[in-house]
Every structure is written in C-alpha cells, then in structure tokens.
C-alpha positions as CSV (number, residue, x, y, z in Angstrom):
1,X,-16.7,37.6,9.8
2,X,-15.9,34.5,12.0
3,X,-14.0,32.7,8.9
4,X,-12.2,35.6,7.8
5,X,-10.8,35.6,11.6
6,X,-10.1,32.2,10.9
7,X,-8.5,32.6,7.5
8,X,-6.3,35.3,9.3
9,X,-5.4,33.3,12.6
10,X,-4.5,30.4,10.2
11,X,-2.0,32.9,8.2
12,X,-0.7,34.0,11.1
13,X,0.3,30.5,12.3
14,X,1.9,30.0,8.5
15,X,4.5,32.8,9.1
16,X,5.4,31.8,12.0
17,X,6.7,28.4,10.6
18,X,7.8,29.9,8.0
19,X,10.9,31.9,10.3
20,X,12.8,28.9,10.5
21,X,13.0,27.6,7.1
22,X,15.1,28.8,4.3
23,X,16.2,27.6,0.5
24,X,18.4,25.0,0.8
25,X,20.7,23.0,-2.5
26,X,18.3,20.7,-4.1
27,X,20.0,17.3,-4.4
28,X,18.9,13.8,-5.6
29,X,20.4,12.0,-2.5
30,X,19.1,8.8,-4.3
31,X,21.6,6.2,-1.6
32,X,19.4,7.5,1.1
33,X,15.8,6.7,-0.9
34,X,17.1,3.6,-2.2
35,X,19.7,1.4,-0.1
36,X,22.9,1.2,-2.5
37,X,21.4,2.9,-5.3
38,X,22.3,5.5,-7.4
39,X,21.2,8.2,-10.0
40,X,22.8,10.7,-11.8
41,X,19.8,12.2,-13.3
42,X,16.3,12.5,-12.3
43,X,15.0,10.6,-14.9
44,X,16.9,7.8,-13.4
45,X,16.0,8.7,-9.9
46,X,12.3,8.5,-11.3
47,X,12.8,5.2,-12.4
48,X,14.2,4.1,-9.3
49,X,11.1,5.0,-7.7
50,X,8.9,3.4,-10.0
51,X,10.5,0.3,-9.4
52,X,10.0,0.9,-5.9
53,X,7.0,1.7,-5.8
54,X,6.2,-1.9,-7.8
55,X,8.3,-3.6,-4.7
56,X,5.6,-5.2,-2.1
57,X,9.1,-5.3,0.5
58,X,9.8,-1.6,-0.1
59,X,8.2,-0.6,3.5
60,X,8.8,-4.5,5.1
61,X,10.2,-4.3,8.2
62,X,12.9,-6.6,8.7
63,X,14.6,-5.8,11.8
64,X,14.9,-9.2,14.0
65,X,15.9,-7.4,16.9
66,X,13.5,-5.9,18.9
67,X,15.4,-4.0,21.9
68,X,12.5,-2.0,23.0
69,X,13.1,-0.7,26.7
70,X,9.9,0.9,28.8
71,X,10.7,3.2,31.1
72,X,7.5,4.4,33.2
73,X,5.6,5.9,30.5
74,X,8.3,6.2,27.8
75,X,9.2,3.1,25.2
76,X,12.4,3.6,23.2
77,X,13.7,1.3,20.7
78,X,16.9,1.0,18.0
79,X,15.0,2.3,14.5
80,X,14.6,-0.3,11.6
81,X,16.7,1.9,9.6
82,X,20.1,3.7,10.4
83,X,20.8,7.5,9.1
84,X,24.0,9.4,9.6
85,X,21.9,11.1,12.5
86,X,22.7,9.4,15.9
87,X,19.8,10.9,17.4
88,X,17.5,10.2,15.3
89,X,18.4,6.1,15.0
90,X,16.2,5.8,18.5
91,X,13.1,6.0,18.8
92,X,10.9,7.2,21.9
93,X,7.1,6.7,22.1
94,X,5.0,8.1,24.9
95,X,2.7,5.5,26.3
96,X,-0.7,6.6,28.0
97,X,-2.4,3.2,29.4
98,X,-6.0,2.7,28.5
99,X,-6.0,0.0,31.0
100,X,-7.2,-3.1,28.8
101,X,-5.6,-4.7,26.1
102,X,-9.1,-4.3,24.0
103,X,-7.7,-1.5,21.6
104,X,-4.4,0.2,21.4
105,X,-4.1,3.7,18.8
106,X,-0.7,4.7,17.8
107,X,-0.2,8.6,17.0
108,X,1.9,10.2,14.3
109,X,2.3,13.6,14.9
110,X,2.5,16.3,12.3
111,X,5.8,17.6,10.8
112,X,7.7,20.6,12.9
113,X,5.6,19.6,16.3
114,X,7.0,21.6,19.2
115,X,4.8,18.7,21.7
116,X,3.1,15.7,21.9
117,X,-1.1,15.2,21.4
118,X,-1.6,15.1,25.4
119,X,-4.9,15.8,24.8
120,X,-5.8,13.2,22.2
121,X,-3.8,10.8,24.7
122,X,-5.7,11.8,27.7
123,X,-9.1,11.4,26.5
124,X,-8.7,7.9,24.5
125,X,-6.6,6.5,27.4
126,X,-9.4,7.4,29.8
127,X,-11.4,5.5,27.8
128,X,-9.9,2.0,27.3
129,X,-7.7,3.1,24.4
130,X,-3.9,2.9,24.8
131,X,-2.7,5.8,23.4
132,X,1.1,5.8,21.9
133,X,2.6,8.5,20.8
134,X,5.7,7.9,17.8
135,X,8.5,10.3,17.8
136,X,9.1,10.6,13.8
137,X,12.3,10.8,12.3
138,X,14.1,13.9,13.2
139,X,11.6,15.6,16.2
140,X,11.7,15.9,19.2
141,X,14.0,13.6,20.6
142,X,15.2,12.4,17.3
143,X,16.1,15.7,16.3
144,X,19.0,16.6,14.8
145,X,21.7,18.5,16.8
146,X,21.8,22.1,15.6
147,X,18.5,22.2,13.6
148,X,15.5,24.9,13.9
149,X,13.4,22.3,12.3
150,X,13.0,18.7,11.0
151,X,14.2,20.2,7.5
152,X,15.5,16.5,7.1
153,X,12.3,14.7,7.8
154,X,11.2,16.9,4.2
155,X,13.7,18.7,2.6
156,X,14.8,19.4,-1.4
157,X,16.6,16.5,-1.0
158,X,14.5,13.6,-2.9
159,X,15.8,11.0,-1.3
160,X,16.6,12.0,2.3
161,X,12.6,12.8,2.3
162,X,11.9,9.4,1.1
163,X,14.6,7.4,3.2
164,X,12.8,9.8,6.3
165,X,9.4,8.5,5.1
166,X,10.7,5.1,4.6
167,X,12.0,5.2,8.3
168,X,9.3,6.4,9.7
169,X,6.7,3.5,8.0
170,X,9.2,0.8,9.1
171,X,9.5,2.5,12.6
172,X,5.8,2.3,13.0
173,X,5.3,-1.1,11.5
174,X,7.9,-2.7,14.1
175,X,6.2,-0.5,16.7
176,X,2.8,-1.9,15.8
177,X,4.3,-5.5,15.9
178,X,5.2,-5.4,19.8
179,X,2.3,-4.0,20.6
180,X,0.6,-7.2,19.2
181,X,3.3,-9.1,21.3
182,X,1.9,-7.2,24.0
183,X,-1.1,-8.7,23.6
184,X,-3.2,-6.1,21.5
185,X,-6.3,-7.3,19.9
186,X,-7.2,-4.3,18.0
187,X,-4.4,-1.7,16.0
188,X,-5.7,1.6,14.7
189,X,-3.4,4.6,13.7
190,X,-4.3,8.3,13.7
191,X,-1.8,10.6,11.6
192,X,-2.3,14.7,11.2
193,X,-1.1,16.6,8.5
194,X,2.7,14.9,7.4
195,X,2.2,12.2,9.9
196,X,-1.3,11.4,8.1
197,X,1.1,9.9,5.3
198,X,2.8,7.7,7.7
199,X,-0.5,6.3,8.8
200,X,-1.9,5.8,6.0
201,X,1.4,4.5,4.4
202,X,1.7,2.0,7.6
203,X,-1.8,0.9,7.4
204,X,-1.8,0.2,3.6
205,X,1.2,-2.2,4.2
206,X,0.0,-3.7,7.8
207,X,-2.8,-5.9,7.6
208,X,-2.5,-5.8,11.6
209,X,-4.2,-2.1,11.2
210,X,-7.7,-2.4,11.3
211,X,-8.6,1.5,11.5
212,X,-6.7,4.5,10.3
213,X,-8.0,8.2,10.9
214,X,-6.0,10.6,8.6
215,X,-6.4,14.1,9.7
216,X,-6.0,17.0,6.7
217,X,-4.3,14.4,4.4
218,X,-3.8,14.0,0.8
219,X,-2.5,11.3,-1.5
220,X,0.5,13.0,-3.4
221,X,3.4,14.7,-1.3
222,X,4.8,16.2,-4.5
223,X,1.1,18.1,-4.6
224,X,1.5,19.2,-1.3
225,X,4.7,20.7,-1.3
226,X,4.4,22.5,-4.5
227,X,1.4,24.2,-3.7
228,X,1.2,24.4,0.2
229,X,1.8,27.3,2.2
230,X,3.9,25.7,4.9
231,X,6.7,24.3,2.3
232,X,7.1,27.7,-0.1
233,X,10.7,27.1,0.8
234,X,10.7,23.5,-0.3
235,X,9.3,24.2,-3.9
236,X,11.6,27.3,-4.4
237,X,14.4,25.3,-3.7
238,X,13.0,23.2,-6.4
239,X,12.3,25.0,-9.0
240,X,14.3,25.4,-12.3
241,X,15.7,21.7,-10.9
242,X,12.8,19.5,-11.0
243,X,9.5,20.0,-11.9
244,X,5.6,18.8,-10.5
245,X,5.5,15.5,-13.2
246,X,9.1,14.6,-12.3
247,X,8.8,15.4,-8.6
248,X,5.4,13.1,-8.3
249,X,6.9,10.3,-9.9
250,X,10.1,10.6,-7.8
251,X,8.2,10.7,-4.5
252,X,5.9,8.1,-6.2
253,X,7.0,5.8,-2.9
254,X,5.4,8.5,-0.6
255,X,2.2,9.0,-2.7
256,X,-0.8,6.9,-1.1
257,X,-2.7,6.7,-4.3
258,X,-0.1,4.4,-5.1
259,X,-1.6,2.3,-2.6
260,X,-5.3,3.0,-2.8
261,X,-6.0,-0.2,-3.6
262,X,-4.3,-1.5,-0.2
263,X,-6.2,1.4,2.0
264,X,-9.4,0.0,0.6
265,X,-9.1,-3.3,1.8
266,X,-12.4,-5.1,3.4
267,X,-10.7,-5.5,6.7
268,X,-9.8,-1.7,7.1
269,X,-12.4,1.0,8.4
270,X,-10.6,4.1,6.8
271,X,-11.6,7.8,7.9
272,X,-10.2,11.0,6.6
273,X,-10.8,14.5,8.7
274,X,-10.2,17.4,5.5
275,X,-10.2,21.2,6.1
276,X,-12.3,23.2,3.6
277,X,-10.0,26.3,4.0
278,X,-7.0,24.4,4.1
279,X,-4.2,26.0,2.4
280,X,-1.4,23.4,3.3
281,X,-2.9,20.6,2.2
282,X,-4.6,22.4,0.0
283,X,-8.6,20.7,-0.8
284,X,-8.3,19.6,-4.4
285,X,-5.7,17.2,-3.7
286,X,-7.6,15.8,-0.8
287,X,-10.5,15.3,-3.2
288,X,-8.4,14.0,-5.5
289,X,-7.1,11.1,-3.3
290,X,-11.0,10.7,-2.2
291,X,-11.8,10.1,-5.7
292,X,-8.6,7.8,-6.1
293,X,-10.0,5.2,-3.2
294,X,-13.4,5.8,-4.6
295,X,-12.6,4.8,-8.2
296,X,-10.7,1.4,-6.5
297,X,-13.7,0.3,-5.0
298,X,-13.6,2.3,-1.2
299,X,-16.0,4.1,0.6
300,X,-13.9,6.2,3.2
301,X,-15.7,7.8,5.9
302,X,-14.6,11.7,5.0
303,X,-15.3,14.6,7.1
304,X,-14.9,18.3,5.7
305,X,-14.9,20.9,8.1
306,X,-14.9,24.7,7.1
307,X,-11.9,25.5,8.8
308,X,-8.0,25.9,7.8
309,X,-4.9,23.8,8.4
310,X,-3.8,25.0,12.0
311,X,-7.6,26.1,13.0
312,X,-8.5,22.4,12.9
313,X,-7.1,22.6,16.6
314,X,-9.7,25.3,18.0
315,X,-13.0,24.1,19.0
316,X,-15.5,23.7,17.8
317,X,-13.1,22.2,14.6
318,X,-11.4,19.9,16.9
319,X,-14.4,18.3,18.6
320,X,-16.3,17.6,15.5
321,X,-12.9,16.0,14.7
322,X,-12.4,14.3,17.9
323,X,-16.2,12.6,18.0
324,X,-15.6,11.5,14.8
325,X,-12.7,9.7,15.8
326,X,-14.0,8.1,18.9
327,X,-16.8,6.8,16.4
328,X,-14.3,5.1,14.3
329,X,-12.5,3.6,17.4
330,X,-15.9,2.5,19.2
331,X,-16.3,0.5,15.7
332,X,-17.2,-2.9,16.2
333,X,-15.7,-3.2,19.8
C-alpha cells in the first residue's frame, strides 16, 4: 500500500515537470561540443566524440583568471567557458560556513531545480563542513532569459548538452581550485540526479576530490534520456534522427563509464545513493555503471533504497540518504 502511494506521488511529481517541456528540432550543434569543430553527419559527430573522449584535456580547466567576488554568503565568478547566453557565463555559488577549513563539500544540484539544498547546507555547515552550493549552467541565476526550463542545460541538441556538461565540469573544477587557495584541506562533491554526472565527471578528472556522493546516478546520459520518464520529450525529439548506439557514442564525453577507471582511483572514497523504484534514472543502468567500476577494479560504497526518483526527498528515504553521507564525509577526518 505505502509504495504504491509512493509509486503514485513520484508520478505525480513527473507530470508536473513534464508541463514545461515540449519537442524541440534535433540538431548536431557539434561547434558548441567541440570548440571549432564541425560535423555534418552523426557519424562524424560520433567520431568527434570518441576522440574526445581519448583527450585527458577535454574537461582541463584552463582559465588563468580567477575573478571570483564574495559577497556575504554569495561567490560569483566569470565561467571557464563562454556560451551565447550572457546570463549564464557567471556563475553564483551559495556559501554556508562550516567554520574550519578541515573539509569543504561542493553541491551540484539536479537538473530543473526551482531552489537550492538549504537543508543539506544547513546540516553539514553546522557540522564543520563548508557547504557550497554551484549554480549549473542555465538555472537559477544562469538561466536563460525567456525559458520555462534549463532545456539548454539538456536538450536534442548533441552538442549544446555536451558544451553545457563541459561547462559545468570546468565550472566546478575552477571552483574546487579556489577553494584549495582558500585553504581547504579536504574536497568532496555531492551531485543528485543530472548534477550526479557533474560530480562524478569533476571528481574523475580532479585528483583534489577525495570523496564524491552521487545521488540516483548512472553512467550513460544517452541511457537516461532514452528511457527516463523526466526526458520523454528529449527522446521524441530524437527519434527517427538518431538512434540509442549513435546517441551513446555521441555523448560518449558525458558517459562516466568512460571514466570508471579514473572514479576508482585509490585516493577516492566513492558512494552512490540509487532508488529501487526509480523511473528516471531508471535501475538497470545504475547497476550497470556499478558493474562497470566493479569490473575496473572498484568497490563503491552503493546504497539502494526502495523508493523512486523524487520520493528520495521524503523521510524516511532522505535520512537513510543523508547518514550515509555524513559517514562518507566523517571518513578519515
């Protein structure tokens, strides 16, 4: 009885995200993937991305300048990477002080959020963690001007939604290295849902990460999108244009099985929080990239709760969740 409330309640929450979004022109969009590149097919878009993906620079930050300005609780800084977006070429972090330099944990929210994790923030910061908060490309005040949604941050453009990904990896890299400038001993980075591939994609390429918590994660995007129930619209605008063996090795940059190998590293302590009634990320592909890290060597702490996508927020999902976490973070300290 309870989990069929739960199944329902999760449905209910689908719809709702679903008002917003609508079938949009699928395009390759391969300059915004890949800087001064082009493809006019997506077999050639595909093979821009393999080579990509063999490219240890692909998510290097290289932006000299820092520019970040704090403002009370609020850090903003100039992005690594520029987009045609104004808006979204600053980003804004919200800072909650732990009140040590011991351990600071940077946040990377989920796609479409309406508000920040205060929660998350307010318990970790009251416990010597310094909680901080990353605006990703295209939400909240990155959004762009006119939108119902961060339909560029993941689109049926391939390339906007890997130059978005790209942006957001390199945002959070640079954001990681002031905080060591800061003084930061210890960097970990907790990502839910879409923002679990930006963690996980920042800490395979930071060896300044030392723990990563991916909430309701998976390794392949193109997976997620063509079978999850929040991106229906994505995959219709898809279809008859490109299909699941083409899309996976197009976003093959945004897949983190690409980088098990880097996510499995000694000096990482790598957890994953799954849903067993998950139908966004739907639980096959999370096993699948369990297996993945598995079969390079890992042993990922994983916890499955029986709950669904959204439901992971209501207790007693989200304390499970959040005990797990402060587990990982009191780690070694």
């Amino acid at each position: 009885m309870y989990h069929s409330w739960l199944d329902r309640w999760d449905e209910r929450r689908a719809q709702r995200g679903e008002e917003e979004k609508k079938v949009t022109k699928f395009s390759l969009g391969a300059g915004l993937g890949f800087p001064d590149a082009t493809a006019a097919s997506i077999e050639e878009f595909c093979a821009l991305a393999d080579q990509a993906v063999a490219d240890p620079t692909f998510y290097e930050e290289r932006d000299i300048d820092q520019g970040f300005v704090r403002e009370g609780d609020w850090l903003k800084f100039p992005s690594s990477i520029s987009s045609e977006i104004e808006e979204n070429n600053t980003v804004w972090a919200k800072v909650s002080e732990g009140g040590s330099l011991n351990q600071a944990l940077v946040v990377f929210h989920h796609w479409n959020a309406s508000s920040r994790q205060s929660q998350i923030a307010s318990f970790f910061s009251r416990r010597g963690v310094t909680v901080v908060e990353m605006a990703l490309p295209y939400h909240f005040e990155r959004s762009r001007p006119g939108s119902s949604h961060a339909d560029y941050m993941l689109s049926s453009n391939l390339g906007r939604t890997v130059g978005a990904m790209r942006q957001a990896v390199c945002d959070g890299r640079k954001l990681i290295r002031w905080l060591k400038a800061e003084g930061y001993s210890e960097i970990a980075v907790l990502g839910m849902s879409l923002g679990s591939w930006v963690a996980g994609l920042v800490a395979a390429h930071d060896t300044t990460v030392s723990k990563a918590s991916l909430f309701l994660t998976a390794g392949s995007m193109a997976d997620m999108v063509w079978t999850g129930r929040a991106t229906q619209a994505i995959r219709q605008s898809l279809e008859g244009k490109v299909g699941l063996p083409d899309l996976r090795r197009a976003w093959g940059t945004i897949n983190q099985e690409n980088y098990a190998r880097q996510l499995v590293r000694p000096d990482l302590d790598l957890q994953l929080i799954l849903a067993k009634r998950d139908r966004v990320v739907l639980p096959q592909i999370s096993h699948s990239f369990v297996q993945r890290l598995k079969e390079v060597g890992g042993s990922p702490d994983v916890l499955e709760l029986n709950c669904g996508h959204y439901s992971l927020a209501l207790p007693p999902h989200i304390l499970f969740a959040g005990l797990r976490l402060k587990k990982l973070l009191g780690r070694g300290r």
